[in-house]
C-alpha positions in Angstrom: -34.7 122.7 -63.9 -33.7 125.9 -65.0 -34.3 129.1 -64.0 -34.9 129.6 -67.7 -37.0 126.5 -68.3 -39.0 127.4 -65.1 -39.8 130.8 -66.6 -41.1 129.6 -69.6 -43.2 127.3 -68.5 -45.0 129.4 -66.0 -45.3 132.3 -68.4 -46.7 129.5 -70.7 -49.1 127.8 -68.2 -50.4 131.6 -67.4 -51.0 132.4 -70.4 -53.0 129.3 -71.3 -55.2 129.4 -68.0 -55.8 132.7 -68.9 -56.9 132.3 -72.6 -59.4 129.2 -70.9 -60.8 131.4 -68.1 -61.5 133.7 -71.0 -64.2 131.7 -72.6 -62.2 129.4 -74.5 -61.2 130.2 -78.3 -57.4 130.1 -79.9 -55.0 130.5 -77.3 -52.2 133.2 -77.3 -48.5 132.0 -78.4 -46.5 131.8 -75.3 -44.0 134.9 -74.4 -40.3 133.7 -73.8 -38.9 135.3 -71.5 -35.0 135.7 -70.8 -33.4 137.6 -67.3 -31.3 140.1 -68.7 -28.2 141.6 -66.6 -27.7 145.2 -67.0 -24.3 146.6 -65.9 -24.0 149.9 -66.6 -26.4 150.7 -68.8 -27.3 154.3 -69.6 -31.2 155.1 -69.0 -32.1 155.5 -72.4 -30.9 152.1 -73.3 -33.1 150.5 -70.5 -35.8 152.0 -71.3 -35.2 150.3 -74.9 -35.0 147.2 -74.1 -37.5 147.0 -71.2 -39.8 147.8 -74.3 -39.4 144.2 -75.2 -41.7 142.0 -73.7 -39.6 139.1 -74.0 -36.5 140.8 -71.3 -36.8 141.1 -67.9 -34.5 143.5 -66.8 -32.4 142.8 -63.3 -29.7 144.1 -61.5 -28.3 141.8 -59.4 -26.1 139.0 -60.3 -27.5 137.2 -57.6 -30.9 136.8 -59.2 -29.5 134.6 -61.6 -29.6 135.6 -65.3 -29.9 134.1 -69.2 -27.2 136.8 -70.6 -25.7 139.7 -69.5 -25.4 142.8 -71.5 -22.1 145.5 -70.6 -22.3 148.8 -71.7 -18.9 150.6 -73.3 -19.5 153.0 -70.8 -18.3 150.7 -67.9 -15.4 152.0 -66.3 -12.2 150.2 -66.2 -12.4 149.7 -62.8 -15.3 147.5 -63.2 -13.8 145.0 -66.2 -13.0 142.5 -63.7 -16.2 141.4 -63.7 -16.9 140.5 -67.3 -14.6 137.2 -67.1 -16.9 136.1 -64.2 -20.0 136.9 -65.9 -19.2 135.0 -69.5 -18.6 131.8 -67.1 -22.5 132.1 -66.3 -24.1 132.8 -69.6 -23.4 134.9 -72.6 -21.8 138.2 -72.2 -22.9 141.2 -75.0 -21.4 144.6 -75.0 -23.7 147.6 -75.8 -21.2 150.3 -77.3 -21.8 153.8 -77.6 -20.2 155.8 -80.2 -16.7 156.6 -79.2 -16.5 153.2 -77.5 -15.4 151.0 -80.0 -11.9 150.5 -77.9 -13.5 150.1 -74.7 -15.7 146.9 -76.4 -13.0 145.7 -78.3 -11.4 145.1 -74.4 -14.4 144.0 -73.5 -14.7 141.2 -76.0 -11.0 139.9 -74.8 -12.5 139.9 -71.7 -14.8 137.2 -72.7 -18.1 138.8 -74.1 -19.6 137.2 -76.7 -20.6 139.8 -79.3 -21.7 143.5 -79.8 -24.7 145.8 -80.0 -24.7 149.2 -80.4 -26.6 151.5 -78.6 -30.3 151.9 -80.0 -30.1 148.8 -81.6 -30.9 147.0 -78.7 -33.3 144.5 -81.2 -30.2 142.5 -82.2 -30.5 141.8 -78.3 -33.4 140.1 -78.1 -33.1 138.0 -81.2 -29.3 136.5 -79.9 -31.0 135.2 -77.0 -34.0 133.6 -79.1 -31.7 131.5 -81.4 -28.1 132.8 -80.7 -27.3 134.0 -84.1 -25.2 136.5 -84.0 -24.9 137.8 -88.4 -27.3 140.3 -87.4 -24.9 141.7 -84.7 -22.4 143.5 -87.3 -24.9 145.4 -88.6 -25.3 146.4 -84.6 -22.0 147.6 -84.8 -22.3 149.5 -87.2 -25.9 151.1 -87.0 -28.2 152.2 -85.1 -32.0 151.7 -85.1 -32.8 155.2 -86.4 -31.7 155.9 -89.8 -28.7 153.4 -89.9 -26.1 155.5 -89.3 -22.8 154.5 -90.1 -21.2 154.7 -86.1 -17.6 155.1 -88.2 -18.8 158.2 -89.4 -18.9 159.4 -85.8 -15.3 158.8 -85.3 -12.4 160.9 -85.6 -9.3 160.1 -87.1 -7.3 160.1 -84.3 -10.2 157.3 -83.7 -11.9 158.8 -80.8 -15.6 159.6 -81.1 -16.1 163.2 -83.0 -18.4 166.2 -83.0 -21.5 163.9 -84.2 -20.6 161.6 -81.5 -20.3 164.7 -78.7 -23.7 165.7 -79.7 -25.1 162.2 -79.6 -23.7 161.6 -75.5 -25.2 165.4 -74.6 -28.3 164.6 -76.1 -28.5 161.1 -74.2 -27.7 162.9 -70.7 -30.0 164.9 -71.7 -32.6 162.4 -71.9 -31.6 160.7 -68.5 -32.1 164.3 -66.8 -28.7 164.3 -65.5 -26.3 167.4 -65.8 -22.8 166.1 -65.9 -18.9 168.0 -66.0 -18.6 169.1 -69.6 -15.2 170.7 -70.5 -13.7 172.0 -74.0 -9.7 171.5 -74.3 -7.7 173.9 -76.8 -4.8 172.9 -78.4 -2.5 176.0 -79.7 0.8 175.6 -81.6 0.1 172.4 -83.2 0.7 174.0 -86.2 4.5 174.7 -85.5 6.0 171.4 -86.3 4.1 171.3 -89.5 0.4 169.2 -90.5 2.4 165.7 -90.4 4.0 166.6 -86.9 0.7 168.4 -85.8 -1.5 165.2 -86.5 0.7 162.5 -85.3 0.8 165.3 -81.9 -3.1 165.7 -81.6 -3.2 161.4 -81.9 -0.5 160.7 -79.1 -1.8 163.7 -76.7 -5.7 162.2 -77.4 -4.1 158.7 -76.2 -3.2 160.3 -73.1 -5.7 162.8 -72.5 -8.2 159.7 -73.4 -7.3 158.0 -70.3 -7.0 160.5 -67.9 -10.5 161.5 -68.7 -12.0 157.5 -68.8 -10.4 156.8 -65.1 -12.8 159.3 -63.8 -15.5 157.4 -65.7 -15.7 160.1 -68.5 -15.4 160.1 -71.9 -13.1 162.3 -74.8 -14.2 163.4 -78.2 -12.1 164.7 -80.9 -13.8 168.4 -82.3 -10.8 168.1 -84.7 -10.9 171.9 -85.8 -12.5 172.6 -82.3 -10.0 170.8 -79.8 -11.1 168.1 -77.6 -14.2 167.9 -75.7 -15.0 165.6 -72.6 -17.8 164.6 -70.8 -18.0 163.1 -67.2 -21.5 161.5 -66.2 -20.8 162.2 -62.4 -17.1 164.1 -61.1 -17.2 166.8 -58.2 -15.4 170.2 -59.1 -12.0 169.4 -57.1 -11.8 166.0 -59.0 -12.3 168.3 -62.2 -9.7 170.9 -61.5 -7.3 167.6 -60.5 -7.9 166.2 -63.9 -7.6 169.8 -65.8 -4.2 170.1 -64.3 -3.1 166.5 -65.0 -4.7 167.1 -68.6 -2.3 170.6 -69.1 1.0 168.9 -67.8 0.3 166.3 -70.4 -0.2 169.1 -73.0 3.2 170.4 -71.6 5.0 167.1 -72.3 4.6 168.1 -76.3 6.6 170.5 -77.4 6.3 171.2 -81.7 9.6 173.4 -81.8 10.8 173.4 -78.5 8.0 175.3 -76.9 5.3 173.3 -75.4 1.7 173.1 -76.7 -0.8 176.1 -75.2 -3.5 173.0 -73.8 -6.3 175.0 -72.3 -8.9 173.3 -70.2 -12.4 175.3 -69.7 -15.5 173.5 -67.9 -18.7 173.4 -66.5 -21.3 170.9 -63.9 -23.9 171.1 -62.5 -23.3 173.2 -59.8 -23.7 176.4 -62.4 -26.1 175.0 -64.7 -29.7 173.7 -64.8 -29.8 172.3 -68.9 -27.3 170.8 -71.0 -26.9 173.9 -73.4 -26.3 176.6 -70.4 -23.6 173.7 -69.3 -21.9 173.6 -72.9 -22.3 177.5 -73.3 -20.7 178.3 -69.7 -18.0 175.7 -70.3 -17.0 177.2 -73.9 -16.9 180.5 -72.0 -14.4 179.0 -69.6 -12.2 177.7 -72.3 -11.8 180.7 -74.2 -11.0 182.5 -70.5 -8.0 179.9 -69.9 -7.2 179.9 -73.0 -5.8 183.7 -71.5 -5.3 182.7 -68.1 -1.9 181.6 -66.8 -2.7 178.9 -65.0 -4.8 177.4 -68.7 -7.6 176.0 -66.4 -11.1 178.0 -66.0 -14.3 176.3 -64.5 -17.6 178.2 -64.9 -18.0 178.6 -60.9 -15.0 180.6 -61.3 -16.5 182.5 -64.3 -19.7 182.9 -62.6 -17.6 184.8 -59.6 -15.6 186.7 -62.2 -19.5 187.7 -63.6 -20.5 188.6 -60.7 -17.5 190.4 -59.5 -17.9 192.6 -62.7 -21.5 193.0 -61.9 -20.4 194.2 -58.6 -17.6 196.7 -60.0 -20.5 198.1 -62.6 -23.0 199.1 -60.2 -20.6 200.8 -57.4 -18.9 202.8 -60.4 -22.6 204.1 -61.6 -22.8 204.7 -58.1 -19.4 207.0 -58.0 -21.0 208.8 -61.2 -24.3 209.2 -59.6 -22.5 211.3 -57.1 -20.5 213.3 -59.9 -23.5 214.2 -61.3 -24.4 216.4 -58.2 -20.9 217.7 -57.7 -20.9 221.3 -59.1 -17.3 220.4 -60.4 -18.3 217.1 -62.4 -16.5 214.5 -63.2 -14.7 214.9 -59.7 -14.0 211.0 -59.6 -12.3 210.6 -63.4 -10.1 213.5 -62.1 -8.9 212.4 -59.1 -8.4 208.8 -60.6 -5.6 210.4 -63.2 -3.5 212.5 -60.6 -4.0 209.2 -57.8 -2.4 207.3 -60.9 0.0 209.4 -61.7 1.2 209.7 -58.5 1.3 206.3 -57.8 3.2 205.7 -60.8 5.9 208.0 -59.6 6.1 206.8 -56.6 7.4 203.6 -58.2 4.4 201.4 -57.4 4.0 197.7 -58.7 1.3 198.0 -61.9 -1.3 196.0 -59.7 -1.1 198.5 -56.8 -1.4 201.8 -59.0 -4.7 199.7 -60.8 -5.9 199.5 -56.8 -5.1 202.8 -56.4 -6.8 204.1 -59.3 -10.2 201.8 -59.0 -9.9 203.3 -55.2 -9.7 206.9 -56.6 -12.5 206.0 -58.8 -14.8 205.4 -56.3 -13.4 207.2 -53.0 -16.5 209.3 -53.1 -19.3 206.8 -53.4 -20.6 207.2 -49.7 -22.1 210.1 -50.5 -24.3 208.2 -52.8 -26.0 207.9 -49.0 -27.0 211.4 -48.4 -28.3 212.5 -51.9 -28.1 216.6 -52.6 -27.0 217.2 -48.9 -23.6 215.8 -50.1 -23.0 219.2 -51.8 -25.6 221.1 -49.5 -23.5 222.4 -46.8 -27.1 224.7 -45.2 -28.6 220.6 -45.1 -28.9 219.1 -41.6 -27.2 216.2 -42.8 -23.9 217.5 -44.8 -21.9 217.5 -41.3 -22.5 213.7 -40.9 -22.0 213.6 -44.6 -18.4 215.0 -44.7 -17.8 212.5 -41.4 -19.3 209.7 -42.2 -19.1 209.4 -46.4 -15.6 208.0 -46.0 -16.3 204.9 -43.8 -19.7 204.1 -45.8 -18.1 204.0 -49.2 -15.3 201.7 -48.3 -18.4 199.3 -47.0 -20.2 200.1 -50.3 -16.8 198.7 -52.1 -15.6 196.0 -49.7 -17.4 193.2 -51.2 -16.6 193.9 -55.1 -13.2 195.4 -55.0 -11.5 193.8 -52.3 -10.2 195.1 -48.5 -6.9 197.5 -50.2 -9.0 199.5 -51.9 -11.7 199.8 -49.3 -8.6 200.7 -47.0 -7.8 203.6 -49.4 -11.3 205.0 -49.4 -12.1 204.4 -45.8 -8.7 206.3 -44.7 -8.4 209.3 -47.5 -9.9 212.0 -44.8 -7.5 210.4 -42.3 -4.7 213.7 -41.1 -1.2 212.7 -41.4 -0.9 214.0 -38.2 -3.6 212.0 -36.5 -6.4 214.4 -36.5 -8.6 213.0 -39.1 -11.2 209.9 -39.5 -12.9 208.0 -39.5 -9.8 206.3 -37.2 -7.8 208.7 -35.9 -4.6 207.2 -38.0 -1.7 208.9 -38.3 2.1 208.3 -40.3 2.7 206.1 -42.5 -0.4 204.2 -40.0 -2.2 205.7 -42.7 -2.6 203.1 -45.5 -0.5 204.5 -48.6 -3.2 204.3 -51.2 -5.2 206.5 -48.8 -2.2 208.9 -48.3 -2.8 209.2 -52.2 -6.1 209.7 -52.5 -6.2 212.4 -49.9 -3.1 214.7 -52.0 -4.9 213.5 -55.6 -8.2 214.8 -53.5 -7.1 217.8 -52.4 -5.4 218.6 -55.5 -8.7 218.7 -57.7 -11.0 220.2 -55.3 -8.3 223.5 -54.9 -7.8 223.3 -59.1 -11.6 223.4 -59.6 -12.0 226.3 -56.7 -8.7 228.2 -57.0 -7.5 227.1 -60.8 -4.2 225.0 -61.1 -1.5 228.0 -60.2 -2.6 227.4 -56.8 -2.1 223.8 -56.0 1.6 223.5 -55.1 0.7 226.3 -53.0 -2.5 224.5 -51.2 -0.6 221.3 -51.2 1.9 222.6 -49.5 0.1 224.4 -47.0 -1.4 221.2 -45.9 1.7 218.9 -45.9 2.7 217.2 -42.7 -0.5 218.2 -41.1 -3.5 216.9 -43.3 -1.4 215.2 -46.2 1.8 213.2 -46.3 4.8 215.5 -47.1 6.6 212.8 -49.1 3.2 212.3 -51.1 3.2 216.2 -51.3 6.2 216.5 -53.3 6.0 213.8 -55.7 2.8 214.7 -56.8 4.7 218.4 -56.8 6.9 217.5 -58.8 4.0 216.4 -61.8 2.7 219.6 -62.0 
């Protein structure tokens, strides 16, 4: 006998004991039951057909089964099964929008037929009387309104927008955050619409399949770029695939320049909700989209954010200060002449920029000691003057980065060794701090002496407090 038959009969014999231990009366028709197989089935669509009374849902092969139904969502890796499975009973795909290719491979395989997803009705009435008209209109529709599922393709044939929002709102459902990513595609254009479309199809081809062996699927925005989605992929898995994804991008090229293929994304380690996901990983595109390497992942953004965060408070900080210096805007001062310097000194463009955010804040450690800063009759201006240094560049470590804390912890060091907070001397002296301490000096004997006097001042203080080379470059600006 059948596991089938034996089903049915003791769901029929229960049933009919139980309508006679009830007091007699009409008994209930019999439920026919049928073991269902799930591979890979999304939540939602379990939940769907465990609604029916007539499937019982199980896992394992083993268990033995009426009919097996394969979701579109299966990865490739897993298709070897399917044959096996369709010499045991009927095989049905369940296809999700954007998945049409996936069941159409599935099918050769050796299913039987086709569902789509939310349809999962159609299911239960095969495997009552296996007729299988009503399964093209599973293809096409879907229980809720009947909407057309080729309406939710692309013409480059992969799923579109309608179909993107569909697959977040289903991981939604499930409660599961997965690796979202936007891709941007610049310079189609250049070869002209035909070239540009016949482009955008080819790169979607390969693009598709990178994305689907990591289990993941790829939608066509069309105006928008691409968009993927990957149920479950850890970040370094994600960057690997943005790379591959770009050097495929590279492979293009319109007019002889390669396409600008930008990759921006987002999981669940910087997100709690779907929309934070898709806003964070939008934000990463557009950031790649300027980045040279064309990859951004919201962790990185999140750093960035912070990092700017960081940058924002410890420069309030240096104006806090400023706004207790009877000269003012002592900071903004000293951050044009340290540039300027640095500039003529012949520095690279990224050192002067660390020479100038050092300058901006080289003062910040008297943020520490309030009005005794500028109070030298207060107990605690002494330690103020010695210590302000060393506390700043620990203010600034963290957000700006050791080089610039090196400038602002060293710009009270003496060129001849008698300064601190270290006792350096020479060029032991870090050179951004040799810069400060001239671009320094230079403000505070403008704003006590007036600006005749500063060759002068600098002078006096060259090779003793203040490098002599520094000395006469910045000389030589005046």
């Amino acid at each position: 006998m059948s596991d089938t038959a034996t089903i049915e009969e003791t769901a029929t014999d229960q049933t009919t004991d139980g309508a006679a231990e009830a007091g007699g009366g009409e008994s209930a028709a019999p439920v026919t039951h049928r073991r269902v197989l799930g591979v890979g089935l999304p939540v939602p669509a379990r939940r769907r057909l465990l609604e029916f009374d007539e499937v019982e849902l199980v896992d394992d092969a083993a268990e033995g089964f009426d009919a097996a139904v394969v979701s579109s969502r299966l990865p490739p890796a897993r298709w070897s099964m399917v044959p096996d499975l369709a010499e045991v009973a009927p095989v049905i795909v369940l296809v999700h929008p954007g998945g049409e290719q996936t069941a159409v491979a599935l099918l050769e395989a050796g299913a039987k037929t086709t569902v789509a997803e939310g349809n999962e009705g159609a299911i239960v009435r095969f495997l009552d009387d296996g007729v299988s008209e009503d399964l093209v209109e599973g293809w096409l529709s879907t229980q809720d309104g009947g909407e057309d599922l080729r309406s939710m393709t692309a013409p480059s044939g992969l799923g579109n927008a309608r179909a993107f929002e569909r697959a977040l709102a289903e991981v939604s459902e499930e409660g599961l955050l997965p690796r979202l990513g936007f891709i941007s595609l610049g310079g189609l254009e250049r070869g002209g619409i035909a070239a540009g479309t016949s482009i955008r199809r080819r790169l979607g081809y390969l693009v598709r399949s990178l994305v689907e062996s990591r289990g993941g699927e790829l939608f066509d925005l069309e105006d928008d770029g691409f968009a993927f989605l990957v149920r479950r992929l850890d970040l370094e898995s994600a960057r690997r695939m943005a790379a591959e994804i770009v050097a495929a991008g590279s492979l293009f090229r319109p007019d002889g320049v390669p396409l600008a293929v930008a990759v921006g994304m987002a999981g669940p380690e910087t997100a709690s909700d779907t929309d934070t996901l898709r806003a964070l990983a939008l934000r990463a595109r557009d950031r790649a989209a300027s980045s040279s390497t064309q990859i951004a992942d919201a962790d990185e953004l999140a750093h960035s954010s912070a990092t700017e965060l960081e940058l924002a408070v410890v420069v309030a900080g240096a104006d806090a200060v400023d706004a207790r210096d009877p000269s003012g805007e002592h900071h903004r001062r000293v951050t044009d002449l340290a540039v300027r310097i640095a500039e003529a000194l012949g520095l690279e463009p990224e050192q002067v920029a660390k020479v100038g955010l050092a300058a901006r804040l080289h003062d910040l450690g008297k943020l520490a000691f309030g009005d005794a800063a500028f109070d030298e009759s207060h107990e605690e201006h002494e330690r103020c003057v010695a210590e302000h240094a060393e506390i700043g560049a620990g203010m600034v470590r963290h957000a700006a980065g050791d080089e610039v804390a090196a400038a602002i912890r060293g710009h009270h060091e003496h060129y001849d060794g008698s300064g601190g907070p270290d006792g350096l001397e020479g060029d032991g002296i870090p050179l951004g701090a040799r810069i400060l301490a001239v671009a320094d000096r230079w403000d505070r004997i403008a704003s006590t002496d007036g600006a005749a006097a500063v060759v002068d001042g600098l002078a006096e203080e060259a090779g003793s407090v203040l490098d002599p080379m520094v000395v006469e470059v910045a000389s030589g600006l005046l």
